[in-house]
VOTI-239471 format. One record per residue (C-alpha): x, z negated, y; residue number from 1. Coordinates in steps of 0.02 Angstrom, whole numbers. Last residue first. Layout:
BEGIN
r c1: X&c3: Z&c2: Y&pos: NUM
...
END
This chain:
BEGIN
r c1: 1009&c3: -293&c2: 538&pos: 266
r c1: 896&c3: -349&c2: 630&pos: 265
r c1: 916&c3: -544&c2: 686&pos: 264
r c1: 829&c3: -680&c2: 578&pos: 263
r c1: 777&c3: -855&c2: 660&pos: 262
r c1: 756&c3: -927&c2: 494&pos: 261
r c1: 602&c3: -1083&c2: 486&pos: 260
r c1: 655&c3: -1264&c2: 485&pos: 259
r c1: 721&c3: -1396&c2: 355&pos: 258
r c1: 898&c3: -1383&c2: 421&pos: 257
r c1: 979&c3: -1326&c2: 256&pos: 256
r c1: 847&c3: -1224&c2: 225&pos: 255
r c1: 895&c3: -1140&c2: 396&pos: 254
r c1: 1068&c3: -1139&c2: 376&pos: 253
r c1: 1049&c3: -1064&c2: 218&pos: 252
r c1: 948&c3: -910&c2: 295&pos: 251
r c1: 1062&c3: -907&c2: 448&pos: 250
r c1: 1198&c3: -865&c2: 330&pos: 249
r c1: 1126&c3: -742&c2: 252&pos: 248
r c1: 1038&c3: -660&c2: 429&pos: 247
r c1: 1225&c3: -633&c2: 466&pos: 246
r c1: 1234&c3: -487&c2: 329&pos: 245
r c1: 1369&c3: -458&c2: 212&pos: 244
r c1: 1262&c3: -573&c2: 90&pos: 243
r c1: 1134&c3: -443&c2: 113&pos: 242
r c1: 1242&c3: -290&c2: 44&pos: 241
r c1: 1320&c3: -387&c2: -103&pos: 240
r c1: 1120&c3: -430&c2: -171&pos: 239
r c1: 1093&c3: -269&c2: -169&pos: 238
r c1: 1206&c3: -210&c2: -243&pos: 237
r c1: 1220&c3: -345&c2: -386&pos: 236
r c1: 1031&c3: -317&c2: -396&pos: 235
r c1: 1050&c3: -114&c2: -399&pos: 234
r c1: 1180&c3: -140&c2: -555&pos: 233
r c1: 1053&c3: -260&c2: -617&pos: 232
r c1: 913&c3: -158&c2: -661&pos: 231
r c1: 1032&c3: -7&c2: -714&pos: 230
r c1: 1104&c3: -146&c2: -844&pos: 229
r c1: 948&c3: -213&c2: -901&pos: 228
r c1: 879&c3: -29&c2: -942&pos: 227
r c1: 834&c3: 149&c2: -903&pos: 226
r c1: 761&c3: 79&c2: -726&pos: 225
r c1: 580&c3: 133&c2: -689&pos: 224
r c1: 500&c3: -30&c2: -662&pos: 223
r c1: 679&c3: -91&c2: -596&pos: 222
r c1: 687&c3: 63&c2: -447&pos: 221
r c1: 504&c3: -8&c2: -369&pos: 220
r c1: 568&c3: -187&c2: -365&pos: 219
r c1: 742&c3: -143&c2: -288&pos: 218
r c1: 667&c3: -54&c2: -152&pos: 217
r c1: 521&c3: -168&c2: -103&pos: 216
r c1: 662&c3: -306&c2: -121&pos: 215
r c1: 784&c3: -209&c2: -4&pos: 214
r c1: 668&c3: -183&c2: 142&pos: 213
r c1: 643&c3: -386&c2: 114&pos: 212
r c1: 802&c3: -430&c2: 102&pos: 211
r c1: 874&c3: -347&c2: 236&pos: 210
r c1: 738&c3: -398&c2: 364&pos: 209
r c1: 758&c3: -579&c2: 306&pos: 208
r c1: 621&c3: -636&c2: 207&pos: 207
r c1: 498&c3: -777&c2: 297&pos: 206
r c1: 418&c3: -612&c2: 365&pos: 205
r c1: 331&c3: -593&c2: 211&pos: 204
r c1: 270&c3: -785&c2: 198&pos: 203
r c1: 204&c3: -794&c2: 365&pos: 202
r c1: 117&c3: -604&c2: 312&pos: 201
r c1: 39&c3: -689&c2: 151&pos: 200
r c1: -6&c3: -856&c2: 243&pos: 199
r c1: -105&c3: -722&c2: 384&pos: 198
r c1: -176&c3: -616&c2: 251&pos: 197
r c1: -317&c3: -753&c2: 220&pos: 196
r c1: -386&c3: -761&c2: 376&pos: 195
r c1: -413&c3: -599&c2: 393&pos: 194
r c1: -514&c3: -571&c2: 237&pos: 193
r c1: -636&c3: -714&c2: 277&pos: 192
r c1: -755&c3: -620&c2: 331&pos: 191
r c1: -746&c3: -532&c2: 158&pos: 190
r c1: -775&c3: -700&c2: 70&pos: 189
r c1: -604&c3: -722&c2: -35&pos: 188
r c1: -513&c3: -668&c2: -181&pos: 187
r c1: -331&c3: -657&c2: -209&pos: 186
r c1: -188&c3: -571&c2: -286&pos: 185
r c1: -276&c3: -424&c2: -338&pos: 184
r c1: -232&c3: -316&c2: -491&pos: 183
r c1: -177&c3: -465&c2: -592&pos: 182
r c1: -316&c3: -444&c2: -727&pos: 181
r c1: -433&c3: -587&c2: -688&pos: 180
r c1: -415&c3: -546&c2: -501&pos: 179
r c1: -472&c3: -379&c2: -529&pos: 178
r c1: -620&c3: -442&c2: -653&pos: 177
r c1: -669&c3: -535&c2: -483&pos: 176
r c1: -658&c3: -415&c2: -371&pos: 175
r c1: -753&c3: -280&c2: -477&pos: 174
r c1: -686&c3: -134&c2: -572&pos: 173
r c1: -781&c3: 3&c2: -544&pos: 172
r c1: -802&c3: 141&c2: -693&pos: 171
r c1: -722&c3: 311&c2: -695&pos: 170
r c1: -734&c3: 305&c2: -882&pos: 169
r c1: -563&c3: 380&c2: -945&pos: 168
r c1: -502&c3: 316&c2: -803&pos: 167
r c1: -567&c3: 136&c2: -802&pos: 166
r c1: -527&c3: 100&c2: -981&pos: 165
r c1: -397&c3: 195&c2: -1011&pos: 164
r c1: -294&c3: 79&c2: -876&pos: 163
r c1: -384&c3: -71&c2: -952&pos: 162
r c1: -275&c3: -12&c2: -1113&pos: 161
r c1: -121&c3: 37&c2: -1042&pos: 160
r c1: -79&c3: -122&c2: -934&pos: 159
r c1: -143&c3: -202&c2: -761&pos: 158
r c1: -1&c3: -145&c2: -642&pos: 157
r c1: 116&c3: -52&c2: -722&pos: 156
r c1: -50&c3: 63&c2: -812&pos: 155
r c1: -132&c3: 92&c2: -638&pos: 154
r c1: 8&c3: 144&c2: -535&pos: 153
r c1: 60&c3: 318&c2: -634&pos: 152
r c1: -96&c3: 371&c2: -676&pos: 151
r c1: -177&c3: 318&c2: -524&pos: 150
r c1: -13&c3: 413&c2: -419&pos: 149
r c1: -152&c3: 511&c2: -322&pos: 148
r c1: -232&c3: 617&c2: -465&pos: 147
r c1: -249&c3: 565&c2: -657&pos: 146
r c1: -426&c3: 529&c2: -669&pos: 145
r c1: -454&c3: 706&c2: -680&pos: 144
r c1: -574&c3: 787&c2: -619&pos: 143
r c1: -772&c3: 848&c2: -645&pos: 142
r c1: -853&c3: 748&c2: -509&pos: 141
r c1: -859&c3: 572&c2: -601&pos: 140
r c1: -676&c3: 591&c2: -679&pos: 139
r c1: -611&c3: 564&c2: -484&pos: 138
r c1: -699&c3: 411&c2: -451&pos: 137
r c1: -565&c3: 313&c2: -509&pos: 136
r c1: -632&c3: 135&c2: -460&pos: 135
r c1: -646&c3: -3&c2: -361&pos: 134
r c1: -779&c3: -118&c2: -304&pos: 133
r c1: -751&c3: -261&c2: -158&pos: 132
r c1: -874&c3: -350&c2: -113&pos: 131
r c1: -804&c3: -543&c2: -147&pos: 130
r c1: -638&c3: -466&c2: -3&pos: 129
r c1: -494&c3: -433&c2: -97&pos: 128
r c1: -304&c3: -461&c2: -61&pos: 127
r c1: -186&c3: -324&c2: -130&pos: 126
r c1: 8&c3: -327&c2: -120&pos: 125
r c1: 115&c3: -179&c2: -130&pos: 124
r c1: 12&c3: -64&c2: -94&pos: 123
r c1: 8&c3: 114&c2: -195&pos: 122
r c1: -146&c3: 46&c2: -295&pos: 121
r c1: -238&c3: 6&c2: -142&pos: 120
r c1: -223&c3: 183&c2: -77&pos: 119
r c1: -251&c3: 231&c2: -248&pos: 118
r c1: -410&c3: 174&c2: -237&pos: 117
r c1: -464&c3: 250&c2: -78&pos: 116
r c1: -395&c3: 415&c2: -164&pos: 115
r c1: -535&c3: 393&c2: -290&pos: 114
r c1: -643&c3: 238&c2: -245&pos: 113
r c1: -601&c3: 73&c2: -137&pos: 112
r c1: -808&c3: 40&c2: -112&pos: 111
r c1: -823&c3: -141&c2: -13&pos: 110
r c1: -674&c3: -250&c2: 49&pos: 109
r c1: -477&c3: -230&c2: 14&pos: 108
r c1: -332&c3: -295&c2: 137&pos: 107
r c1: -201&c3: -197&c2: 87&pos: 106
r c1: -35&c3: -285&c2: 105&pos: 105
r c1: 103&c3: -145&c2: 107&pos: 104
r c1: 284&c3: -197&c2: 115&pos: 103
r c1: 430&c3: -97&c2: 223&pos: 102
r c1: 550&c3: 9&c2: 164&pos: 101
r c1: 435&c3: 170&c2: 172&pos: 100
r c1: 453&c3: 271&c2: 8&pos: 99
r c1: 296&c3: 201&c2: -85&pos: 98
r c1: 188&c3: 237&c2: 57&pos: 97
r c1: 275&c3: 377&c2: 68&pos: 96
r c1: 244&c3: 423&c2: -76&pos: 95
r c1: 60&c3: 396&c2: -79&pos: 94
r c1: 17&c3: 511&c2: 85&pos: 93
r c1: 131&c3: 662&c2: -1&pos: 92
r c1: -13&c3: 665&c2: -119&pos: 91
r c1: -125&c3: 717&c2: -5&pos: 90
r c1: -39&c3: 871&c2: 65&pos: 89
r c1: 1&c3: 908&c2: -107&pos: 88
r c1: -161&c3: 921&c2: -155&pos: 87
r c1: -209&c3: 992&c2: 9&pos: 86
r c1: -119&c3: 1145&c2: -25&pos: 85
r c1: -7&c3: 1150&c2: -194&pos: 84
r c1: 122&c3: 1244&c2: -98&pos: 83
r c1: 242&c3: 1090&c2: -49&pos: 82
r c1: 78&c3: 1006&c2: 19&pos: 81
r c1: 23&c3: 1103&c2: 159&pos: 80
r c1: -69&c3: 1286&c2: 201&pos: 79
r c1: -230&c3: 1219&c2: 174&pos: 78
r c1: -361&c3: 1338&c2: 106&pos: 77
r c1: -531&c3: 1348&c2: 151&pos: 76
r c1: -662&c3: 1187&c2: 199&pos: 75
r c1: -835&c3: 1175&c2: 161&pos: 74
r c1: -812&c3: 1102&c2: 6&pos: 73
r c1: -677&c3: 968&c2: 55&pos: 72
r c1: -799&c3: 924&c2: 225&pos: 71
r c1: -949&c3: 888&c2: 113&pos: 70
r c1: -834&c3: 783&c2: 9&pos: 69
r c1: -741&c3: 679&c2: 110&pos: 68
r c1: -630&c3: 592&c2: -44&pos: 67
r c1: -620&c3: 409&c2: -99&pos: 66
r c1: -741&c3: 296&c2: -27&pos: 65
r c1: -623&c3: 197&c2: 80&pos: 64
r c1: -590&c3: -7&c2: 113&pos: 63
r c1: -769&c3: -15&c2: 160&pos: 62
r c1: -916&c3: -71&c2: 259&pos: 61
r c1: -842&c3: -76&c2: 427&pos: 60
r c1: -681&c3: -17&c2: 488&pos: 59
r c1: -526&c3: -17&c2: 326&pos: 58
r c1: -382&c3: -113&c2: 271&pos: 57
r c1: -196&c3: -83&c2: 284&pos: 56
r c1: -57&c3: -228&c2: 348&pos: 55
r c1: 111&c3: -158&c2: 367&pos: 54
r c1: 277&c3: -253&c2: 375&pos: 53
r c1: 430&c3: -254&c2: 443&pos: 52
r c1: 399&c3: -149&c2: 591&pos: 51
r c1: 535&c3: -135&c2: 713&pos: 50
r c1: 667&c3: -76&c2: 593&pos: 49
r c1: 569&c3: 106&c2: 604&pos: 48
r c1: 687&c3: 205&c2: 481&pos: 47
r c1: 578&c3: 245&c2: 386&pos: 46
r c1: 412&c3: 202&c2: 476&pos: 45
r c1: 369&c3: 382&c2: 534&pos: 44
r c1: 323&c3: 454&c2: 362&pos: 43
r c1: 191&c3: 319&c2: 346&pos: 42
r c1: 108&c3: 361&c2: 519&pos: 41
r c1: 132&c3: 581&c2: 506&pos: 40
r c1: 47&c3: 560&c2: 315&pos: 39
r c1: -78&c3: 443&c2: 379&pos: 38
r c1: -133&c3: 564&c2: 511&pos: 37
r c1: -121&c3: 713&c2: 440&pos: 36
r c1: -211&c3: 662&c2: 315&pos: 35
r c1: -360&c3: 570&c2: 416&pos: 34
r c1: -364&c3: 739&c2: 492&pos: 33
r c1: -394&c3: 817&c2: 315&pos: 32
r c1: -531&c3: 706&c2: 271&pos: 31
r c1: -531&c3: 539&c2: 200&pos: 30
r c1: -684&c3: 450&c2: 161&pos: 29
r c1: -674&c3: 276&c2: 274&pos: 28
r c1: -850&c3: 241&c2: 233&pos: 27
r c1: -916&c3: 393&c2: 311&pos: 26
r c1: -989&c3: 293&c2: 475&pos: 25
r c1: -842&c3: 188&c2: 465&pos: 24
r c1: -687&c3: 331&c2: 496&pos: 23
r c1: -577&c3: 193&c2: 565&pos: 22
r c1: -424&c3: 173&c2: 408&pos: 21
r c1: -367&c3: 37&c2: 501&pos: 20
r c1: -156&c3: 7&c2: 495&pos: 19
r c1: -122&c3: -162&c2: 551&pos: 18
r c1: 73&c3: -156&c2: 599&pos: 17
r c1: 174&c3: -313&c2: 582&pos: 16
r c1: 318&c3: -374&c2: 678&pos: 15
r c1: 229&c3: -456&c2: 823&pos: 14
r c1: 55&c3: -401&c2: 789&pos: 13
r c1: 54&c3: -202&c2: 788&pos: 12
r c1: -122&c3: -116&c2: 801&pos: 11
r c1: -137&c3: 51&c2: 721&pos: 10
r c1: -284&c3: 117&c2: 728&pos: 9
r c1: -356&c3: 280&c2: 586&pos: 8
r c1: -452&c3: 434&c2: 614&pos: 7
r c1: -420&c3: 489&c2: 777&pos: 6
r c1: -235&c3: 437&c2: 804&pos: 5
r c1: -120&c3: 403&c2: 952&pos: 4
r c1: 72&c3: 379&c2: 934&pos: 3
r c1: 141&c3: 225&c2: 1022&pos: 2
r c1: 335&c3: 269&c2: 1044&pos: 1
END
Protein backbone atom coordinates (compact mmCIF):
# COMPACT_ATOMS: atom_id res chain seq x y z
CA UNK A 1 0.00 0.00 0.00
CA UNK A 2 1.24 3.60 -1.29
CA UNK A 3 1.97 5.46 1.94
CA UNK A 4 1.96 9.34 1.61
CA UNK A 5 4.78 11.53 2.96
CA UNK A 6 5.39 15.33 3.49
CA UNK A 7 8.88 15.53 3.58
CA UNK A 8 10.24 13.00 1.30
CA UNK A 9 8.56 11.11 -2.49
CA UNK A 10 8.77 7.96 -3.16
CA UNK A 11 8.42 7.09 -6.76
CA UNK A 12 8.80 3.29 -7.66
CA UNK A 13 10.17 2.46 -11.30
CA UNK A 14 9.47 -1.12 -11.98
CA UNK A 15 11.36 -2.70 -9.13
CA UNK A 16 13.09 0.25 -7.76
CA UNK A 17 11.93 2.87 -5.36
CA UNK A 18 13.38 6.59 -5.74
CA UNK A 19 13.32 7.87 -2.36
CA UNK A 20 13.54 12.12 -2.55
CA UNK A 21 14.47 13.68 0.43
CA UNK A 22 11.82 16.94 -0.86
CA UNK A 23 12.41 19.56 1.81
CA UNK A 24 14.39 21.98 -1.09
CA UNK A 25 13.85 25.28 0.27
CA UNK A 26 16.00 24.07 3.56
CA UNK A 27 18.34 22.06 1.57
CA UNK A 28 16.87 18.81 2.49
CA UNK A 29 17.77 19.56 6.47
CA UNK A 30 16.02 16.99 8.32
CA UNK A 31 13.53 17.74 10.84
CA UNK A 32 11.58 15.56 13.00
CA UNK A 33 8.77 14.89 10.37
CA UNK A 34 11.35 14.04 7.84
CA UNK A 35 12.19 11.36 10.78
CA UNK A 36 9.29 9.97 11.07
CA UNK A 37 9.04 9.68 7.79
CA UNK A 38 12.19 7.97 6.74
CA UNK A 39 12.24 5.90 9.76
CA UNK A 40 8.33 4.57 9.00
CA UNK A 41 9.68 4.17 4.81
CA UNK A 42 12.98 2.16 5.60
CA UNK A 43 11.38 0.15 8.39
CA UNK A 44 8.57 -0.84 5.95
CA UNK A 45 10.82 -2.46 3.23
CA UNK A 46 11.74 -5.66 5.22
CA UNK A 47 9.97 -7.82 4.15
CA UNK A 48 8.71 -5.76 1.04
CA UNK A 49 9.92 -8.43 -1.88
CA UNK A 50 8.46 -5.94 -4.30
CA UNK A 51 11.18 -3.49 -4.09
CA UNK A 52 14.58 -4.70 -4.82
CA UNK A 53 16.22 -1.79 -4.80
CA UNK A 54 16.16 1.83 -3.55
CA UNK A 55 17.43 4.82 -5.24
CA UNK A 56 17.95 8.03 -2.57
CA UNK A 57 18.90 11.54 -3.65
CA UNK A 58 17.58 14.80 -2.77
CA UNK A 59 14.99 18.02 -4.49
CA UNK A 60 16.96 20.86 -5.64
CA UNK A 61 20.23 22.13 -4.55
CA UNK A 62 21.30 19.35 -2.30
CA UNK A 63 21.63 15.82 -1.22
CA UNK A 64 20.89 17.25 2.65
CA UNK A 65 22.49 19.82 4.85
CA UNK A 66 22.72 17.82 7.85
CA UNK A 67 20.44 18.82 10.76
CA UNK A 68 17.27 21.54 10.85
CA UNK A 69 18.66 23.65 13.18
CA UNK A 70 16.29 26.44 13.96
CA UNK A 71 13.56 23.79 14.28
CA UNK A 72 16.08 21.38 16.76
CA UNK A 73 16.41 24.51 19.11
CA UNK A 74 13.07 25.45 19.23
CA UNK A 75 11.84 22.14 19.75
CA UNK A 76 11.25 20.18 23.48
CA UNK A 77 11.71 16.76 24.18
CA UNK A 78 10.95 13.80 21.94
CA UNK A 79 9.56 10.96 23.50
CA UNK A 80 11.37 8.38 20.77
CA UNK A 81 14.51 6.74 20.21
CA UNK A 82 14.75 3.79 22.79
CA UNK A 83 14.90 6.69 25.57
CA UNK A 84 17.66 8.72 24.12
CA UNK A 85 14.86 11.09 22.43
CA UNK A 86 15.54 12.27 19.08
CA UNK A 87 18.97 10.85 19.14
CA UNK A 88 17.73 7.68 19.10
CA UNK A 89 14.91 8.53 17.01
CA UNK A 90 17.50 9.50 14.43
CA UNK A 91 19.70 6.96 14.68
CA UNK A 92 17.16 4.28 14.24
CA UNK A 93 16.92 6.00 10.45
CA UNK A 94 20.66 4.50 9.71
CA UNK A 95 19.92 1.02 10.80
CA UNK A 96 17.50 0.40 8.98
CA UNK A 97 18.91 1.53 6.22
CA UNK A 98 21.53 -0.91 6.98
CA UNK A 99 18.89 -3.57 8.08
CA UNK A 100 16.60 -3.42 4.97
CA UNK A 101 17.60 -6.33 2.46
CA UNK A 102 17.55 -4.33 -0.31
CA UNK A 103 20.64 -2.02 -1.83
CA UNK A 104 20.90 1.71 -1.41
CA UNK A 105 22.28 3.85 -4.42
CA UNK A 106 22.44 7.43 -3.22
CA UNK A 107 22.54 9.65 -5.80
CA UNK A 108 24.74 12.59 -4.18
CA UNK A 109 24.74 16.42 -5.46
CA UNK A 110 25.52 19.69 -3.51
CA UNK A 111 26.04 20.01 0.58
CA UNK A 112 25.73 16.06 2.05
CA UNK A 113 26.69 17.42 5.74
CA UNK A 114 26.16 15.87 9.25
CA UNK A 115 23.28 13.38 9.19
CA UNK A 116 23.03 14.16 5.32
CA UNK A 117 26.39 12.61 5.27
CA UNK A 118 25.77 9.70 6.92
CA UNK A 119 22.87 9.18 4.88
CA UNK A 120 25.35 8.69 2.07
CA UNK A 121 27.67 6.85 4.23
CA UNK A 122 24.93 4.24 5.24
CA UNK A 123 24.30 3.58 1.26
CA UNK A 124 25.51 1.05 -0.24
CA UNK A 125 26.63 2.57 -3.38
CA UNK A 126 27.31 6.36 -3.88
CA UNK A 127 27.30 8.19 -7.29
CA UNK A 128 28.26 11.98 -7.14
CA UNK A 129 27.13 14.78 -8.91
CA UNK A 130 30.78 17.54 -9.81
CA UNK A 131 28.97 19.72 -6.75
CA UNK A 132 28.86 17.62 -4.39
CA UNK A 133 30.64 18.55 -0.79
CA UNK A 134 30.53 16.35 2.17
CA UNK A 135 31.37 16.51 5.47
CA UNK A 136 30.86 15.85 9.32
CA UNK A 137 29.43 18.95 10.23
CA UNK A 138 28.74 17.80 13.58
CA UNK A 139 32.33 18.94 15.30
CA UNK A 140 31.51 22.54 13.77
CA UNK A 141 28.56 23.24 16.33
CA UNK A 142 30.16 21.89 19.42
CA UNK A 143 29.59 17.81 18.77
CA UNK A 144 30.97 15.07 18.13
CA UNK A 145 31.95 13.82 14.90
CA UNK A 146 31.00 10.50 16.07
CA UNK A 147 27.04 10.63 15.65
CA UNK A 148 24.91 8.82 12.91
CA UNK A 149 27.04 5.59 12.31
CA UNK A 150 30.08 8.28 10.80
CA UNK A 151 32.31 6.71 13.16
CA UNK A 152 31.49 3.51 12.39
CA UNK A 153 31.02 3.93 8.31
CA UNK A 154 33.66 6.35 7.66
CA UNK A 155 36.88 4.41 8.68
CA UNK A 156 35.58 0.81 6.46
CA UNK A 157 35.06 2.82 3.79
CA UNK A 158 38.03 5.22 3.16
CA UNK A 159 40.52 4.07 6.12
CA UNK A 160 41.52 5.40 9.67
CA UNK A 161 43.58 8.13 8.79
CA UNK A 162 41.29 10.22 6.16
CA UNK A 163 38.59 9.17 8.65
CA UNK A 164 40.54 11.48 11.42
CA UNK A 165 41.00 13.68 9.05
CA UNK A 166 37.52 14.82 8.24
CA UNK A 167 36.11 14.27 11.75
CA UNK A 168 38.46 15.54 13.77
CA UNK A 169 38.26 18.67 11.38
CA UNK A 170 34.72 18.68 10.13
CA UNK A 171 36.09 19.57 6.74
CA UNK A 172 34.24 18.78 3.18
CA UNK A 173 35.47 16.35 1.21
CA UNK A 174 34.93 17.19 -2.39
CA UNK A 175 33.66 14.91 -5.31
CA UNK A 176 36.60 14.51 -6.73
CA UNK A 177 38.97 13.72 -3.62
CA UNK A 178 35.84 11.24 -2.89
CA UNK A 179 36.35 9.47 -5.95
CA UNK A 180 40.14 9.43 -5.37
CA UNK A 181 39.56 7.68 -2.09
CA UNK A 182 36.84 5.03 -3.01
CA UNK A 183 34.07 6.83 -1.22
CA UNK A 184 32.10 7.46 -4.47
CA UNK A 185 31.94 5.20 -7.26
CA UNK A 186 31.49 7.75 -9.87
CA UNK A 187 31.54 11.30 -10.87
CA UNK A 188 29.43 13.03 -13.24
CA UNK A 189 27.78 16.59 -14.18
CA UNK A 190 24.90 16.81 -11.67
CA UNK A 191 22.33 16.85 -14.60
CA UNK A 192 23.69 14.08 -15.50
CA UNK A 193 23.10 12.23 -12.20
CA UNK A 194 20.14 10.33 -13.53
CA UNK A 195 21.53 9.13 -16.28
CA UNK A 196 24.19 7.62 -14.76
CA UNK A 197 22.26 5.44 -12.02
CA UNK A 198 20.36 3.80 -14.71
CA UNK A 199 23.66 1.15 -15.79
CA UNK A 200 24.08 0.82 -11.90
CA UNK A 201 20.30 -0.15 -11.28
CA UNK A 202 20.41 -2.55 -14.87
CA UNK A 203 23.26 -4.01 -13.24
CA UNK A 204 21.52 -4.42 -9.62
CA UNK A 205 18.58 -6.00 -10.82
CA UNK A 206 20.79 -8.32 -13.07
CA UNK A 207 21.14 -10.27 -9.42
CA UNK A 208 18.55 -12.60 -8.66
CA UNK A 209 16.25 -11.40 -5.84
CA UNK A 210 17.90 -14.01 -3.52
CA UNK A 211 21.17 -13.10 -4.29
CA UNK A 212 21.06 -9.81 -4.09
CA UNK A 213 19.04 -9.44 -0.49
CA UNK A 214 21.62 -11.99 0.49
CA UNK A 215 24.80 -10.14 -0.83
CA UNK A 216 23.86 -6.81 1.10
CA UNK A 217 23.59 -9.27 4.02
CA UNK A 218 26.54 -11.26 3.65
CA UNK A 219 28.73 -8.14 2.85
CA UNK A 220 27.71 -6.16 5.94
CA UNK A 221 28.18 -9.54 8.42
CA UNK A 222 32.04 -10.19 6.67
CA UNK A 223 33.32 -6.54 7.68
CA UNK A 224 32.46 -7.47 11.13
CA UNK A 225 33.04 -11.28 11.02
CA UNK A 226 35.64 -12.64 13.85
CA UNK A 227 37.50 -14.29 11.03
CA UNK A 228 37.86 -16.32 7.58
CA UNK A 229 35.93 -19.05 8.90
CA UNK A 230 32.71 -16.91 10.24
CA UNK A 231 33.10 -15.12 6.70
CA UNK A 232 32.64 -18.22 4.98
CA UNK A 233 30.32 -20.15 7.12
CA UNK A 234 27.58 -17.29 6.03
CA UNK A 235 29.01 -17.73 2.21
CA UNK A 236 28.51 -21.54 2.27
CA UNK A 237 24.96 -20.55 3.62
CA UNK A 238 24.30 -18.47 1.63
CA UNK A 239 25.40 -19.65 -1.22
CA UNK A 240 23.31 -23.31 -0.28
CA UNK A 241 20.10 -21.21 0.15
CA UNK A 242 20.19 -19.64 -3.51
CA UNK A 243 21.19 -22.69 -5.30
CA UNK A 244 17.83 -24.17 -3.74
CA UNK A 245 16.23 -21.50 -5.58
CA UNK A 246 14.73 -21.74 -9.29
CA UNK A 247 16.10 -18.25 -10.12
CA UNK A 248 19.74 -20.50 -10.03
CA UNK A 249 18.95 -22.32 -12.63
CA UNK A 250 17.42 -19.68 -14.70
CA UNK A 251 20.57 -17.64 -14.00
CA UNK A 252 22.81 -20.35 -15.92
CA UNK A 253 20.37 -20.81 -18.40
CA UNK A 254 20.47 -17.41 -19.13
CA UNK A 255 24.35 -17.03 -19.56
CA UNK A 256 24.15 -19.99 -21.21
CA UNK A 257 21.69 -18.42 -23.75
CA UNK A 258 23.47 -15.10 -24.08
CA UNK A 259 20.31 -13.12 -22.84
CA UNK A 260 19.15 -11.35 -19.72
CA UNK A 261 17.50 -13.73 -16.43
CA UNK A 262 13.87 -13.64 -16.26
CA UNK A 263 14.03 -14.06 -12.29
CA UNK A 264 10.85 -15.07 -10.31
CA UNK A 265 10.56 -13.96 -6.41
CA UNK A 266 11.57 -16.05 -4.31
Amino acid sequence: MARSYQTITVEKRGEADWLTLNRPDALNAINLAMVGELNDYFGSLYHDGSVRLVVMRGAGKAFCAGLDIKEHADRGAVPFGGGFGFQGYLADVYIKMRRCPQPILSLVHGPACGGGFAFALASDIRLAGDSARMNAAFIRIGLSSCDMGVSYFLPRLVGGSIAAELMLTGRFITAQRALAVGLVAEVVPEDQLEAAAQPWIDDLLHASPMGLRMTKEGLAMAVDAQGLEAAMALENRNQIMTSKSPNFAEGMRAFLEKRRPDYTPD
